[in-house]
N, C-alpha and C positions, 0 to 999 in steps of 0.2 A: 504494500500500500504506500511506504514513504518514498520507495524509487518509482514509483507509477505518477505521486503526485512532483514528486523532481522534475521528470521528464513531464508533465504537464506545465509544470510551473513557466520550466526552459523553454517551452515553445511558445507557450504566452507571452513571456517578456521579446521572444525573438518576433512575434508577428506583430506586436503591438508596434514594436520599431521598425518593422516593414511597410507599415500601414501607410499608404498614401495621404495624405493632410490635404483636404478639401473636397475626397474620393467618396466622401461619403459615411455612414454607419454602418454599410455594409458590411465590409474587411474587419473590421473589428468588431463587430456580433460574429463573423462565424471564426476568429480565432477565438475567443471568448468558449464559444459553445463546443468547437473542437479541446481544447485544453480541456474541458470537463468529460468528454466523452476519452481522453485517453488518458484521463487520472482515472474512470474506472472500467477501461474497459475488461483487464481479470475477472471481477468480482461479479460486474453484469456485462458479458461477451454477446448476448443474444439482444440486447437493449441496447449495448452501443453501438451495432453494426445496424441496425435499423436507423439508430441517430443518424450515421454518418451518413446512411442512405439518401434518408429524408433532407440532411444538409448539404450534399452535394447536388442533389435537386432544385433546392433553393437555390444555390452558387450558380447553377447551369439557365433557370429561371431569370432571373436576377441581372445573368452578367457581369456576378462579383469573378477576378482573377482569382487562381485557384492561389498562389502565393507559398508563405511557409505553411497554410492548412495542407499541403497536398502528402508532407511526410507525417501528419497524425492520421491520414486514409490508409498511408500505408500500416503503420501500429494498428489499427483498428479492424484494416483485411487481414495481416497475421494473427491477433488475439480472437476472429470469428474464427478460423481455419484450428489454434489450436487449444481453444478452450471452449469457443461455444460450441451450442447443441448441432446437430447435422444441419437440420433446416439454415441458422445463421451462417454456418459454413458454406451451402450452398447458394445461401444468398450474397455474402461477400465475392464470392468465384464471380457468381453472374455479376456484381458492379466492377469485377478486375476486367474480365471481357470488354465491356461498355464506358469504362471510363476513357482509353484513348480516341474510338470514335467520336462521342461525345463532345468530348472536349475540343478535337480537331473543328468536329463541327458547330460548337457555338462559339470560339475563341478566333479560328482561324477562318480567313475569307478564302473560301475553296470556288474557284470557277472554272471555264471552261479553258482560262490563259494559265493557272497556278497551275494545273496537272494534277489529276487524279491520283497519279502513279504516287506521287510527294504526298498525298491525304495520308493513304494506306498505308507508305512507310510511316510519316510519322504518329500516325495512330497505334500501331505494332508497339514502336518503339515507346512510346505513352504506355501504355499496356501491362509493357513487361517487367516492369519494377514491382506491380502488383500482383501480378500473376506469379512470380518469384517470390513475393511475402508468402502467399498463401500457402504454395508449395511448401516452403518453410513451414511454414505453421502447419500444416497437414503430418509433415516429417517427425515434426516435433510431438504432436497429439500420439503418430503412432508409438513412436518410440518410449512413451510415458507409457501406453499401454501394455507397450513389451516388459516394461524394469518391474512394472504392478506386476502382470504375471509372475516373473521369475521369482518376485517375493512370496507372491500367493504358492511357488513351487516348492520353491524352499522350504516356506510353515511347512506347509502339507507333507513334504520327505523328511522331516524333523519329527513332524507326529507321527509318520508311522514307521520310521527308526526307531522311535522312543516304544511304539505298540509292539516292534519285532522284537526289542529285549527283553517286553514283558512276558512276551509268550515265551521269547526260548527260557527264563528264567523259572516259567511254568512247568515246562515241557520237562526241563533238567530233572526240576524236583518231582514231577511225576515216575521219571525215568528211576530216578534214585532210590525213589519212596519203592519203587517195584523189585532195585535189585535188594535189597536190603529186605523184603517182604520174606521170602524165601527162611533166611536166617534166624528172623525171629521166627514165624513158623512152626521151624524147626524146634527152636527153643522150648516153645509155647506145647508141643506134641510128644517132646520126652518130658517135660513136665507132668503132661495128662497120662504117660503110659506109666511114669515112675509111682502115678498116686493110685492109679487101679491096680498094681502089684502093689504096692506097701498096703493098700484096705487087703488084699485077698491074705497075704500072709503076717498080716497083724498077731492075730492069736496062735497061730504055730509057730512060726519064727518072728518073734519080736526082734532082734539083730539086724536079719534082711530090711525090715519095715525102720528101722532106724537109718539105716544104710540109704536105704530111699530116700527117706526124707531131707538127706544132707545133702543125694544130688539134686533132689527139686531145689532145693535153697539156693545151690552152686549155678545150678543154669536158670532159675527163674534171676537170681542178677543180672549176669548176662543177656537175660535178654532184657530188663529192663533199662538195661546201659544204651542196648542197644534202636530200642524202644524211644527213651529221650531225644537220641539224635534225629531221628525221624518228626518229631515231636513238631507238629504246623504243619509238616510235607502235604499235599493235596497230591492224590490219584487217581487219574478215572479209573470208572470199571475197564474200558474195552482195553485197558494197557496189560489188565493184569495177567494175560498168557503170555507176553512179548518177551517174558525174563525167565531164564534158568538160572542154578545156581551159579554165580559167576567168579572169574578167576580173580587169584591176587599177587602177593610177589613172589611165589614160586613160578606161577606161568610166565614170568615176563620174558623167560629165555625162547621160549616159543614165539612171543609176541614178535620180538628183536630178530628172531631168526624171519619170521615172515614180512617184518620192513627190510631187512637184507634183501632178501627176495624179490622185493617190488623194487628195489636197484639204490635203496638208500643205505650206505656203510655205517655201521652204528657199534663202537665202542661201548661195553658194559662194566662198569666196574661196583665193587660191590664193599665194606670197610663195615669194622665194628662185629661183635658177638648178634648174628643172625638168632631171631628167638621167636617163636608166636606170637602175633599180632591179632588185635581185636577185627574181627571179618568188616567192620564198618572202615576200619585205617587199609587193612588190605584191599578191598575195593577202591577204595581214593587214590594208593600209589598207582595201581596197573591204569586209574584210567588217566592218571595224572599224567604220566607218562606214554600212553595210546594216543593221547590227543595233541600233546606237546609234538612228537614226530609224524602226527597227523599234519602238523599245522607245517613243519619243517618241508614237507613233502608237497603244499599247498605251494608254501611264500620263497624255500629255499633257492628252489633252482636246481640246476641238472648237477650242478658239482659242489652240493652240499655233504659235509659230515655232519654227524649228532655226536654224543656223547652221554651216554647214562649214568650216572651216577647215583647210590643208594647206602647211607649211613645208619647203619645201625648205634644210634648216643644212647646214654647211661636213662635221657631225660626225653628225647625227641629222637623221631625219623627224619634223617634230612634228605630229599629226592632233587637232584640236579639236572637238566637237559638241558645240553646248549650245541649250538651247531655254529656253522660258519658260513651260511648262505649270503641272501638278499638279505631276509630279515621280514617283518612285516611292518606297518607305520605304526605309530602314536594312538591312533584311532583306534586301529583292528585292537590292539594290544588293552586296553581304557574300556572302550565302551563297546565292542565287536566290531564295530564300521557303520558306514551309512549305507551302505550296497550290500547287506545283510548277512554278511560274511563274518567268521571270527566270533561267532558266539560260543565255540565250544572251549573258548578261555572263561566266558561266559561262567559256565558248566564247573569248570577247573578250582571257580572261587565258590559254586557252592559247594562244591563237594569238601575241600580245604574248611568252610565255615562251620561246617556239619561236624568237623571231628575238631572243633578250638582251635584250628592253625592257621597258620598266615603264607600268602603266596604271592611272589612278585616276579612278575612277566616283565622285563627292559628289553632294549635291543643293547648288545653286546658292542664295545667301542671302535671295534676290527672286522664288523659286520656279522651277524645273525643278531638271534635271540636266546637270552636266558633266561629260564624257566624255573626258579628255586622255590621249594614249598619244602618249609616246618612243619611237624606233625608231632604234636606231645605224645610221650608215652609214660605210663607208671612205670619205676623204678622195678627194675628186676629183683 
């Protein structure tokens, strides 16, 4: 608004001092009325191109010189072309067309000795300074329409990035909740077989029925250990055939032998007094590890190594993979990506959250990624 009414101002003062002295009220009622029409023409672009209409009408009526008014027609045909509604825009076009005839023909004495041919050039030439706003202003409308879309695409690939982490974060914990089903189970079914033999031999063997009763105590913890972690997980019905019992850090040599296979070399090393592991920590390493050289095999490239590593501490499991590829970005590695890729790091921190531990994905300073997840354990 205050550079609209500048540039209004500026052309007031310049027409004022164009103004002929003794020419009349004319030239100065329509700089007067033009300086108002182009301090607003933004705000009302469909009322000031009809102004300018009607005022150049009057001017051609009149026989007022077109003077410095003719560069507020101009501001006024650009701001119908890129602000106002269609209709104004198409009404500016048609006064771009008709202002060089026009003008030739009320300003300039056209006859049979001046030439025709001289009309037409300079009408063209009249014309085309207008027809050039408009253009402009047309260019300008599209391209405002374009930057709005891109925004409007951006929201929208933001919201359903932000919808794809929810689901894979859903999906995870369904998936989890199901391998982990099995185990408790498990638990929950030699509980129920250990307490129908200790009722059956209660009164002939009391020993046996003591004996029971200390493994139902033994495994019903265990499962309620196991029980806890699960603890919020959501799982549909239809998930729950999709899981067998599943492996842990005994399979990983199999695991490792069958990335070998698909053409990735992978290093295994292994440190620390190797000891049983709670089946919820054993599921977390193999798939910590399944997915980290999943991910290697994605982002690495064709002459990537990995390297495994696996700590057996007094207090925690430490599981290492790092490779020497490409690497993946910032994004993949943070939030999965905007291109919906990378969610199964996703995956990596539920699983790490599930059992207390902490996991940090970087890309490595000589290219790849390092993949280190902590994993508490009770004290042997």
């Amino acid at each position: 608004m205050t550079v609209d009414a500048g540039w209004a101002g500026l052309l007031l003062l310049i027409g004022l001092l164009d103004a002929p002295r003794g020419g009349g009220p004319g030239p100065v009622i329509a700089v007067v009325l033009m300086s108002v029409l182009v301090a607003v023409r933004r705000r009302a672009s469909g009322p000031a191109v009809v102004g300018g209409a009607v005022l150049a009408a009057g001017q051609l009526a009149l026989a007022v010189p077109p003077g410095p008014v003719g560069v507020g027609y101009l501001a006024l045909t650009y701001a119908g072309a890129a602000f106002g509604p269609p209709w104004a825009s198409r009404l500016a076009l048609a006064a771009c067309a008709l202002a060089g005839p026009l003008t030739v023909w009320r300003f300039e004495a056209v006859g049979p000795t001046s030439g025709w041919l001289r009309a037409v050039v300079l009408s063209g030439f009249l014309s085309t300074p207008f027809v050039l706003c408009w253009a402009w202003g047309r260019l300008t409308r599209i391209r405002r329409a374009y930057l709005t879309e891109l925004e409007d695409r951006a929201a929208r690939l933001e919201r359903e990035r932000d919808a794809q982490a929810k689901v894979a974060v859903a999906a995870e914990r369904a998936r989890i909740a199901g391998e982990l089903h099995d185990v408790v189970a498990h638990n929950v079914s030699a509980m129920i077989v250990q307490a129908d033999g200790a009722a059956h031999v209660l009164d002939s063997s009391p020993q046996q029925a003591k004996e029971a009763l200390g493994t139902i105590a033994s495994t019903g913890r265990q499962a309620l250990v196991e029980m806890r972690r699960v603890l919020g997980v959501l799982r549909t019905s239809d998930t729950a055939k999709e899981y067998v019992p599943q492996p842990g850090v005994e399979e990983l040599s199999e695991l490792l032998e069958q990335v070998r296979t698909a053409g990735l070399p992978v290093d295994y090393t292994t440190s620390g007094r190797p000891r049983t592991l709670p089946r919820g920590v054993e599921l977390t390493v193999y798939r910590i590890v399944q997915e980290a050289l999943t991910n290697v095999r994605k982002h690495g490239g064709p002459a990537a190594r990995a390297r495994v590593a696996v700590d057996f501490g007094e207090r925690e499991l430490i599981v290492l993979v790092e490779d020497d590829g490409r690497g993946s970005t910032d994004e993949h590695l943070t939030t999965g990506g905007a291109d919906g890729h990378g969610h199964g790091l996703v995956g990596m921190r539920e699983r790490v959250a599930m059992v207390n531990g902490c996991l940090d994905a970087s890309p490595r300073p000589d290219g790849g990624v390092r993949v280190h997840a902590a994993l508490p354990l009770k004290a042997p």
